[in-house]
N, C-alpha and C positions, 0 to 999 in steps of 0.2 A: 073307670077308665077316663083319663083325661084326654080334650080332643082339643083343638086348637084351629081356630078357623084358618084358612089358606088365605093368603093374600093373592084377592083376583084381581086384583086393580092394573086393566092393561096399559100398557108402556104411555099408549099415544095419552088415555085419560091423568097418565102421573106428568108427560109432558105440557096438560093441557093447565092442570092445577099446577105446577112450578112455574110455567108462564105466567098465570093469573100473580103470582106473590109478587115476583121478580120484575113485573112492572108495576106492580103499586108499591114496592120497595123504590124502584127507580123513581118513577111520581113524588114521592115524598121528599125523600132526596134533592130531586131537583126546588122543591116548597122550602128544605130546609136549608139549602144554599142563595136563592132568588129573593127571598123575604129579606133577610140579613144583608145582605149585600146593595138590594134596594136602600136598604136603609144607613148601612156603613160602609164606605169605597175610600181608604185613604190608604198610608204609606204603610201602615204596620198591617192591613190585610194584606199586603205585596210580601213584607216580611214573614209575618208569621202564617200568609194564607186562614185555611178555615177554623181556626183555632182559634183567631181573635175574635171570632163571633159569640164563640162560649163565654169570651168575660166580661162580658156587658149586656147588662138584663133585657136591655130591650130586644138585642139580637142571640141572645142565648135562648129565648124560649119558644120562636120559631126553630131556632137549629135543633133542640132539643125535643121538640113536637114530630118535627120532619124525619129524625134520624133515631128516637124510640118508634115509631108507626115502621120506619125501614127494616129495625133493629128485631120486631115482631114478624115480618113478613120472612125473611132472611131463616129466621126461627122453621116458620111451616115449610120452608123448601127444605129443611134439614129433616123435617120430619116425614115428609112425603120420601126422600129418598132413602131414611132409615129402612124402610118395609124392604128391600131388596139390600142382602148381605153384601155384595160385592160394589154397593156405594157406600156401606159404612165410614171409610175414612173419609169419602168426603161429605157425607152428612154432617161428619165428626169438623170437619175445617168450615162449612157453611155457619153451625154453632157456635165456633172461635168468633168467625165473623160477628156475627150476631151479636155478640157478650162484648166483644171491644169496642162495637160504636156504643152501647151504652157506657162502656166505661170512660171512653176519651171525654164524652160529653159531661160525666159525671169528675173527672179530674181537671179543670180549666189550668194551664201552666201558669197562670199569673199569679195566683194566691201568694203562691213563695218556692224555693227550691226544692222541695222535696216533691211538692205537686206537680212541679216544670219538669221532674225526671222522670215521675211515674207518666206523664202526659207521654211524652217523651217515648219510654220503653212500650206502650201501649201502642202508639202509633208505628213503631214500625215492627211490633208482633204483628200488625194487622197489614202493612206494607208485605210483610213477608206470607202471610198466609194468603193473601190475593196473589200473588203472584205465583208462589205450588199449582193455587189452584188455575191458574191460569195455564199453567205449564201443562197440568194434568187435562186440560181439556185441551190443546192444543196436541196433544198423544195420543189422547183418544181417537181425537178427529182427522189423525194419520197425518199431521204438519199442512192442515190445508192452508195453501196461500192466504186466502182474506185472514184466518184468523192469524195466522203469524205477522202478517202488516197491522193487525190490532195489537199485537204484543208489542211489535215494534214502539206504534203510538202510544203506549205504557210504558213502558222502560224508557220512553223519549218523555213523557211524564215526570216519572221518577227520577230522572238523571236532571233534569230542570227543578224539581222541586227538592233535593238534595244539595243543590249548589246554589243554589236560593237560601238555606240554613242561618238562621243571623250569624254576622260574622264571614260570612262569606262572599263568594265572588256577584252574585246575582241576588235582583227582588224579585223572582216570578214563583214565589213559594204557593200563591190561589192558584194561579193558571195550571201550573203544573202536577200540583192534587187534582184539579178540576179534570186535566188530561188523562192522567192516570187509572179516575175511577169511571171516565168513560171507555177509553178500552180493553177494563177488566169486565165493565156490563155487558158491552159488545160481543167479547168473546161466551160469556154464558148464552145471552141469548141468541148466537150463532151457530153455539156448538151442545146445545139445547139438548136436542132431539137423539145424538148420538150419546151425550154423557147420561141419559136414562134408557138408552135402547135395551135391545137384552141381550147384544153384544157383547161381550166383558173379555180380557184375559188377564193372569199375572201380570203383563207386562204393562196394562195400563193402568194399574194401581196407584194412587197419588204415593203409597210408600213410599213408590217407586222415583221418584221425584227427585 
């Protein structure tokens, strides 16, 4: 007779270990944007933002140190949340995340065109999967004010780093990544507590999104 152990790991201990990642993800993060940046601040970081840091070894291997150590941590929150069924899909989106920073890092758009487009489709798979999941935990969390004024400051990110696109009207392509992925962190670890509770229904299914 096959038996299968139960998963006793209570709510507040999977809260206490998803915090633990989620700030040594965010920690590195900020290592792999602050190093780089010390080091290179001209007109094509305004243009291209944090992309131009990948194509230049000196500041590619901090970004790249900072954002695999992020890209691992991001990992074990997807894993901690697999053990309960009704965060599968977003275990499932935490994992996307994960797999695209190492991918943008590992595609630099400079090489040549073909690299500049895979960069390119990578980056806003990963623009669109932070922001479901953004969506999804501001649902969960029954549309509380702070975190919708962090959505806000994310989409006010996004709409800045979107029109910032070479070619376009604006240079604030860093600041407005920079905005962006602070409050998408903000909103995780606001609405922390509630997106592991063991509260759940259909309706706040990222499907549902």
């Amino acid at each position: 007779m096959n038996y299968t152990k139960p998963d006793i790991t209570e709510p507040r201990d999977t809260v206490a270990l998803i915090r633990k990642h989620l700030v040594i993800a965010s920690v590195a993060s900020i290592f792999a944007l602050a190093i780089p940046l010390s080091l290179l601040h001209n007109a094509s970081v305004e243009i291209y933002g944090i992309s131009e840091f990948g194509v230049h070894i000196d500041t590619a291997i901090p970004l790249g140190i900072g954002l695999f150590i992020a890209s691992f941590n991001i990992w074990a929150v997807a894993n901690h949340l697999r053990s309960k069924a009704t965060d599968a899909a977003v275990a499932q989106s935490f994992r996307a995340i994960s797999i695209l920073i190492v991918l943008i890092v590992l595609t630099p758009y400079a090489i040549d065109t073909i690299f500049n487009w895979i960069h390119m489709v990578i980056g806003t798979l990963l623009f669109l999967d932070q922001l479901a999941l953004s969506i999804h935990v501001i649902k969960v969390c029954n549309r509380e004010t702070k975190l919708v004024l962090l959505f806000a400051l994310e989409i006010f990110g996004g709409i800045l780093a979107a029109l910032s696109l070479p070619n376009h009207m604006l240079s604030y392509m860093f600041q407005g990544e920079v905005l962006f992925q602070i409050g998408f962190a903000l909103i995780l670890f606001k609405g922390l507590a509630k997106l592991v509770g063991t509260e759940s229904s259909p309706q706040t299914s990222i499907e549902g999104v």
